[in-house]
C-alpha positions in Angstrom: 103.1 118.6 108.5 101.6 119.5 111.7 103.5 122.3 114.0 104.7 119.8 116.4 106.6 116.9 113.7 110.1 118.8 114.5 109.5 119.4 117.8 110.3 116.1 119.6 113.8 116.5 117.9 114.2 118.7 120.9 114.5 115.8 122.8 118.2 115.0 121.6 119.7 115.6 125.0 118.2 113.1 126.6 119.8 110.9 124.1 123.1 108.4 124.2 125.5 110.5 122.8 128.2 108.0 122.5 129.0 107.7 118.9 129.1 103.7 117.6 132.8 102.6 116.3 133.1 102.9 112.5 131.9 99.4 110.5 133.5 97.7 108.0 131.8 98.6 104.7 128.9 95.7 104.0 128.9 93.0 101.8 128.2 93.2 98.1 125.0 91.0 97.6 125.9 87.7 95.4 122.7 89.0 92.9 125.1 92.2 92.2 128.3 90.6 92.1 126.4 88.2 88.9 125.4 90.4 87.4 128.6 92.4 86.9 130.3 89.6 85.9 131.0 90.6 82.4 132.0 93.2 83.4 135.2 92.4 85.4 138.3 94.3 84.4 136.1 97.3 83.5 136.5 101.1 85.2 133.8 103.6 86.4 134.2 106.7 87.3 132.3 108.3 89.8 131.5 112.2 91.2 130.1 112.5 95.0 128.7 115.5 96.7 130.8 116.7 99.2 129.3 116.3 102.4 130.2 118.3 105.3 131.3 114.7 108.0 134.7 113.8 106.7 134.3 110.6 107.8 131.2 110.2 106.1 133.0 110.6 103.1 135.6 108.3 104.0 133.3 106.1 104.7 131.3 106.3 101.3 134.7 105.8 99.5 135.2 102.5 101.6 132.1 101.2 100.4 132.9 101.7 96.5 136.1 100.4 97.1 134.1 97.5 98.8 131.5 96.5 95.5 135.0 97.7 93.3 136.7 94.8 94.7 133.9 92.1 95.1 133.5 93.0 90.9 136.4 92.8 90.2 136.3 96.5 88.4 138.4 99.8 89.2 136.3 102.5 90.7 137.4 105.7 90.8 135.4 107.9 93.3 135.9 111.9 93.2 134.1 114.5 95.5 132.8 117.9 94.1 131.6 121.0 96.4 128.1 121.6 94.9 128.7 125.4 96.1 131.0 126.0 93.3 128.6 127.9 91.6 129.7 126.4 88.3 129.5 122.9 88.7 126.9 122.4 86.4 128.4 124.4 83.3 131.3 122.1 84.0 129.6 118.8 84.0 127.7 119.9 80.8 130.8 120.1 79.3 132.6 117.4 80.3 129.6 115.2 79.0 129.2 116.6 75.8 132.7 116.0 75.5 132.4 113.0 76.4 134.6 112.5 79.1 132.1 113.0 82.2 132.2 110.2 85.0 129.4 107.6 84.6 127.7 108.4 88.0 127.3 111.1 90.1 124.8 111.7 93.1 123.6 115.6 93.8 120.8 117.3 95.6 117.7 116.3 94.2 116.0 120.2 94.6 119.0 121.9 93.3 120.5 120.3 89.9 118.8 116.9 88.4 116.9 119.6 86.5 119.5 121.4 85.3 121.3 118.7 83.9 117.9 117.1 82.4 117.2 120.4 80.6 120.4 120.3 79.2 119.8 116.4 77.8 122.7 115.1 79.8 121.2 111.9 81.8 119.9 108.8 81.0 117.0 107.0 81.8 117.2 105.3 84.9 113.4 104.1 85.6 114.4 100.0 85.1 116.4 100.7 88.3 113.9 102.6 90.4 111.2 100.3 89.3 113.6 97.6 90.5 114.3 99.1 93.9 110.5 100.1 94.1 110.1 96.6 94.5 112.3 95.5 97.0 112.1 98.6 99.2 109.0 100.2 98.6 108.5 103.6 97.9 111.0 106.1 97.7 110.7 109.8 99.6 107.9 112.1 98.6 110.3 115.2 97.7 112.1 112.6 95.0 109.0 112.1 92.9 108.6 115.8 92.7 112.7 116.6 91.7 113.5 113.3 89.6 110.6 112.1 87.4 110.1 114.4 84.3 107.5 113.1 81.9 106.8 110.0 84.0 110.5 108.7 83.5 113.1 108.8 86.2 116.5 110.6 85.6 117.8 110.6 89.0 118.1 107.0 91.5 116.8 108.3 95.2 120.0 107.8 97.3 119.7 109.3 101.1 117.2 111.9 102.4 118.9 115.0 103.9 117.5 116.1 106.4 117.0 119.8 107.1 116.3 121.6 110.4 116.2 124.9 112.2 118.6 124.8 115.5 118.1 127.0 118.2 120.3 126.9 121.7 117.9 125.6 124.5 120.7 126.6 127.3 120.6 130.2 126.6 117.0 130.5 126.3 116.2 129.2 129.7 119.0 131.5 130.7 116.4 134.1 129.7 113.5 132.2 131.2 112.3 131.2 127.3 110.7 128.0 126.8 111.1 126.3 123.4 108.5 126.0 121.6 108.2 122.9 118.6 107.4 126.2 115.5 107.8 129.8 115.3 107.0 132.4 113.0 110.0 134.7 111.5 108.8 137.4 113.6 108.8 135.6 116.7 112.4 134.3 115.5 113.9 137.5 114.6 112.9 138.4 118.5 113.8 135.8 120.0 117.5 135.5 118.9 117.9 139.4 120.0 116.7 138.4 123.4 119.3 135.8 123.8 122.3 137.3 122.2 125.0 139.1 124.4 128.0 139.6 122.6 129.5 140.2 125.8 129.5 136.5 126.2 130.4 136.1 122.9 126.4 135.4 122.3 125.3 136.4 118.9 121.6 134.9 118.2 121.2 135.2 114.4 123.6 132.6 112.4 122.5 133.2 109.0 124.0 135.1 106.0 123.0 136.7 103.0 126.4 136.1 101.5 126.4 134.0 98.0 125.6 130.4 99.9 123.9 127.4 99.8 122.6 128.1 103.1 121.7 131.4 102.6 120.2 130.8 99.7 117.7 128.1 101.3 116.9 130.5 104.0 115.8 133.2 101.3 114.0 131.3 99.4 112.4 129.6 102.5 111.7 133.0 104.3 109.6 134.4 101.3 107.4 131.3 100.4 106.4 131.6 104.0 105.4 135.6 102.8 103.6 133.8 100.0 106.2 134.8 97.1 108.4 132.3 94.9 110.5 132.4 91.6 107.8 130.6 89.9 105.1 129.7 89.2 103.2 126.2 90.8 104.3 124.8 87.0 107.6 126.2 87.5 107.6 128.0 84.2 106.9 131.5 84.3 108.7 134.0 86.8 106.1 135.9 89.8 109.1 136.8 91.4 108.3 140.4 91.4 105.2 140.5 94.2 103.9 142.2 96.9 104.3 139.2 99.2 108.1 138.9 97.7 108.8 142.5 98.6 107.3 142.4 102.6 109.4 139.1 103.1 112.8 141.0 101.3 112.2 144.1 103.4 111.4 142.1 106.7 115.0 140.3 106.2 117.2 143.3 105.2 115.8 145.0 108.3 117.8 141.8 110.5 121.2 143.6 108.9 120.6 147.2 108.8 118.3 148.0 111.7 120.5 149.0 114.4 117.9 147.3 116.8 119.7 144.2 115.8 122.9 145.1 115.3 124.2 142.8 119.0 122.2 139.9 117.3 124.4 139.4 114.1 127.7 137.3 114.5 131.5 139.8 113.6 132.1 138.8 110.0 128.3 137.3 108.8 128.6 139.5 106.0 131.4 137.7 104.3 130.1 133.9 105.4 130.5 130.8 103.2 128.5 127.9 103.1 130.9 126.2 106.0 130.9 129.8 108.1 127.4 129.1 110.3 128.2 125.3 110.6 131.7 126.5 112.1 130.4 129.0 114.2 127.3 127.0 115.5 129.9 124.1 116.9 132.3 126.8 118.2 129.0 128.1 120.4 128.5 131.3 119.6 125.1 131.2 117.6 122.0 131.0 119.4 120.1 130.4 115.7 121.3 128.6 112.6 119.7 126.9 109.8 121.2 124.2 108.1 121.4 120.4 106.6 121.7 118.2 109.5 125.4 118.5 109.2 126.1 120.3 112.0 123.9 118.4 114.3 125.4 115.1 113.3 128.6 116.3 113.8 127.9 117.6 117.0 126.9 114.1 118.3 129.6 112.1 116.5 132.4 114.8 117.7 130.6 114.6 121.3 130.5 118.6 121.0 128.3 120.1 124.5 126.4 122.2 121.6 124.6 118.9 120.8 123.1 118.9 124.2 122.1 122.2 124.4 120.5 121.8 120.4 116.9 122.7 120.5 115.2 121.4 116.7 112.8 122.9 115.5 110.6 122.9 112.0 110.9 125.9 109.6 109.3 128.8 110.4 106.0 130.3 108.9 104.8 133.3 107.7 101.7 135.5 106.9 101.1 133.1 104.3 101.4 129.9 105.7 100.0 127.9 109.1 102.7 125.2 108.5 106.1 124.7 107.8 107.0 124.5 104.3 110.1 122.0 105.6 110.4 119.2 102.7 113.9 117.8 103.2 116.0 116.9 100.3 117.3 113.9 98.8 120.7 113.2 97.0 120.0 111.0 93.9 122.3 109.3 91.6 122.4 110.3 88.0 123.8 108.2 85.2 125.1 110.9 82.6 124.6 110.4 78.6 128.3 110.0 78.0 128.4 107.2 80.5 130.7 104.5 79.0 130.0 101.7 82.0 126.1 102.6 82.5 125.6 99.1 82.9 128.1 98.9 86.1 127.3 102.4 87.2 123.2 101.3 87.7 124.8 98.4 89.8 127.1 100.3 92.2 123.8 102.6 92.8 121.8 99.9 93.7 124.2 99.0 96.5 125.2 101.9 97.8 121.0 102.4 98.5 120.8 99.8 100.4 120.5 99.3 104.4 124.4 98.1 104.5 126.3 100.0 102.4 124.4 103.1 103.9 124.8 102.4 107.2 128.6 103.5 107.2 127.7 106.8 106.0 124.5 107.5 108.2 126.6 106.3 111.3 129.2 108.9 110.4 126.6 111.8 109.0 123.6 111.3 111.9 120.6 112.7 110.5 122.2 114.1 107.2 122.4 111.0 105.6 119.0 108.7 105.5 117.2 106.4 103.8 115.5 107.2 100.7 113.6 104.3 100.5 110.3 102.9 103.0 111.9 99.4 103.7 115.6 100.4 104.1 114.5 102.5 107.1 113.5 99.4 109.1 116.5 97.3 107.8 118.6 98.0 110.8 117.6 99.6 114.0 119.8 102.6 113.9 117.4 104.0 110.9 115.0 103.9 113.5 116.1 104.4 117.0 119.9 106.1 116.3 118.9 109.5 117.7 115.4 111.2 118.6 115.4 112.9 115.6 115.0 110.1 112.8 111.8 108.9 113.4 110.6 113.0 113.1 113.0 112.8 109.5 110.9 109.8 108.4 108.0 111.6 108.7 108.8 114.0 106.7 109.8 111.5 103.7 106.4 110.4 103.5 104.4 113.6 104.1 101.8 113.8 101.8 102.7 116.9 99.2 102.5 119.8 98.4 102.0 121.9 100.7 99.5 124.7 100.4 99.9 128.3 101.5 96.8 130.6 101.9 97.6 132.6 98.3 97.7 129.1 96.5 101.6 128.5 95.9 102.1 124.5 96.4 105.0 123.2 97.3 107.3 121.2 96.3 106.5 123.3 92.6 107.7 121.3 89.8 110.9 121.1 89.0 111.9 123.5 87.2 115.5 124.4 85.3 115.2 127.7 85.5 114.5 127.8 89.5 117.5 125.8 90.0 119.5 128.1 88.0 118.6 130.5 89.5 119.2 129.6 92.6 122.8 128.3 91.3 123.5 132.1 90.0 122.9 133.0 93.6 120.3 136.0 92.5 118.6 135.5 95.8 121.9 136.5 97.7 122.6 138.9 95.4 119.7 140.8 96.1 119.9 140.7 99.8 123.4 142.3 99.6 122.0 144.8 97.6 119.1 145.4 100.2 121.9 145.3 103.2 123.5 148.3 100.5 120.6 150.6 100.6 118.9 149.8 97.8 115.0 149.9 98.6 113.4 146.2 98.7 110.8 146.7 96.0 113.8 147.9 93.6 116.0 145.0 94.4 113.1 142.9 94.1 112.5 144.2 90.7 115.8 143.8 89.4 116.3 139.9 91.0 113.5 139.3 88.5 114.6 140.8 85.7 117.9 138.7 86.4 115.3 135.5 86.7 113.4 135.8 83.2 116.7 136.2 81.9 117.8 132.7 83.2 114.3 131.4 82.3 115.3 132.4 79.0 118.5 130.7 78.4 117.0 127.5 80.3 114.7 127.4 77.4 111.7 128.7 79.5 111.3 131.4 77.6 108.9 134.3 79.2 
């Protein structure tokens, strides 16, 4: 991805920024409705990702109900906040028990897996091959997170896109121009040189509190240094590394130098995952790092912090010339215990498609988009909605991995352990430790120490 992909996002404010009026969801297609025919009078049950728009989740729900109705079955749609921190333990459980809902989308990067490790989904290849077919190919990152042993176990859904926000008001207020990269340095700098918490201006809105965000930023933050959990294979911990400690020691300086004390936000030490996106629509952060969440909801909620968002790609290190910015995508899974498979393979093959995701992309701009070549020319707000999609598409096609200058690749395959890690929240956990006092190489030693451990009980033992 070259330096300048993101930078056009930028562009936003010159933008309509009048939201469209909510549409009834989309018809089921006759081909579906056949073949769940003998299936009428059944019931599914189904577990959604919590997504941060409301009304994108409203509108998701309207759209089962839609294809719940048109079978003839009963649907029964729940949501679940991925940032539990034990939401795959629980799912485990409730499938070896037997009583686990049929179909569930999650985060591509961050649990299919998990929950393929632990033997819990199904094969769902017959339906990718299917959609392959009549939409092409699906996102790069999704070949990388779904497809273990050339079978798929997760259905590509909608690509997430992911961006690094910066306020373009207060930076000409300081006579900066925005520029389409940066490096961390020339962040860390920048967002002291436009904070004044006199006007309530505080430039750095990230946390290193247990998060899903904070975790991202981390983890992103020290590939650019040319660290990572794992290995390229995703096997063996190299957590513990010279590259690992500069990037740890470079961030715990943000929240213990006093140099950058008037830069950090009252409060960042206890954030949540919803903390930045609150705080970035209130306008008081100058930086923030997130899903697109809060910039659709800036637009749909007609916020002024959507006019005055600068986008920008991920920053890069002394490792790396690009971005390491892949995106994400939320893929269905059908779980072992499923007992409507059949039904549940159906419903996932509608909700993919150009109409039924419509309703949710109108709601979640930029958060939610297609996962699939042709549905992104199926209807014009794919294409033309806001600035920043045809920048998003980009990225769903970039050609991967991506190299940095020790050798790491990235995406890395997907790995159990890394995601379980991630889901223990070592990575936060070490930065508070760091913010403690504790010196960066020792921290760093014992956040890998923590990691084998997980490898271990993943079954990649080490």
């Amino acid at each position: 991805m070259g330096v300048g992909l993101l930078g056009a996002a930028g562009l936003a404010a010159c933008g309509d920024t009048s939201t469209p009026a909510p549409a009834a969801p989309a018809e089921v297609p006759k081909e579906l409705i056949d073949a769940a025919a003998s299936m009428k009078g059944s019931a599914l049950g189904m577990l959604s990702q919590k997504l941060y728009s409301e009304a994108a989740n409203k509108a998701l729900d309207a759209s089962v109900k839609k294809f719940a109705d048109a079978t003839g079955t009963k649907i029964e749609n729940s949501l679940v906040q991925a940032d539990a921190g034990d939401v795959v333990a629980k799912i485990d459980a409730e499938v070896k028990g037997g009583v686990a809902r049929d179909l569930a989308f999650m985060t591509d990067s961050r649990f299919v897996a998990q929950f393929q490790a632990l033997g819990d989904l199904e094969d769902v290849s017959d339906v990718v091959k299917a959609l392959t077919a009549k939409y092409g190919e699906p996102t790069a990152e999704s070949k990388n997170y779904c497809v273990f042993d050339g079978k798929w176990y997760a259905i590509p859904y909608h690509f997430i896109g992911i961006g690094s926000f910066l306020r373009k008001d207060w930076m000409k207020d300081k006579g900066i121009t925005p520029k389409d990269s940066y490096s961390w340095e020339e962040l860390r700098d920048l967002c002291l040189a436009i904070s004044d918490p006199g006007k309530r201006r505080f430039g750095w809105g990230m946390t290193v509190n247990r998060s899903g965000d904070a975790n991202g930023m981390i983890e992103a933050l020290i590939n650019a240094y040319g660290g990572s959990i794992a290995s390229n294979d995703g096997r063996k911990v190299t957590f513990n590394s010279p590259e690992t400690v500069q990037a740890v020691a470079f961030l715990g300086d943000i929240y213990t130098n006093p140099k950058y004390k008037a830069m950090l936000p009252p409060g960042v030490a206890a954030w949540t995952d919803s903390s930045n996106n609150e705080n970035w629509l209130a306008g008081i952060l100058g930086y923030t790092r997130n899903q697109f969440s809060v910039y659709a909801d800036s637009k749909t909620k007609k916020n002024p912090v959507y006019d005055n968002t600068h986008v920008f790609a991920d920053c890069t290190g002394p490792a790396t010339e690009q971005p390491l910015l892949l995106g994400q995508s939320q893929g269905f899974v059908v779980f072992k215990s499923a007992k409507n498979a059949a039904l549940a393979k159906l419903l996932a093959q509608y909700l993919v498609s150009a109409p039924a995701l419509l309703g949710v992309a109108k709601e979640a701009p930029g958060l939610a988009l297609p996962a699939w070549e042709k549905v992104w020319d199926a209807d014009p707000f794919f294409t033309s909605g806001d600035p920043a999609f045809p920048i998003m598409r980009k990225i769903t096609q970039l050609s991967l991995p991506l190299k940095t200058k020790n050798g790491l690749e990235f995406p890395q395959k997907a790995s159990a352990g890394q995601q379980a890690t991630n889901s223990a929240y070592v990575l936060t956990d070490m930065m508070q430790q760091v913010v403690q006092g504790t010196p960066a190489a020792q921290a760093v030693q014992a956040a890998h120490t923590k990691m084998v451990q997980i490898f271990n009980q993943q079954g990649q033992p080490q």
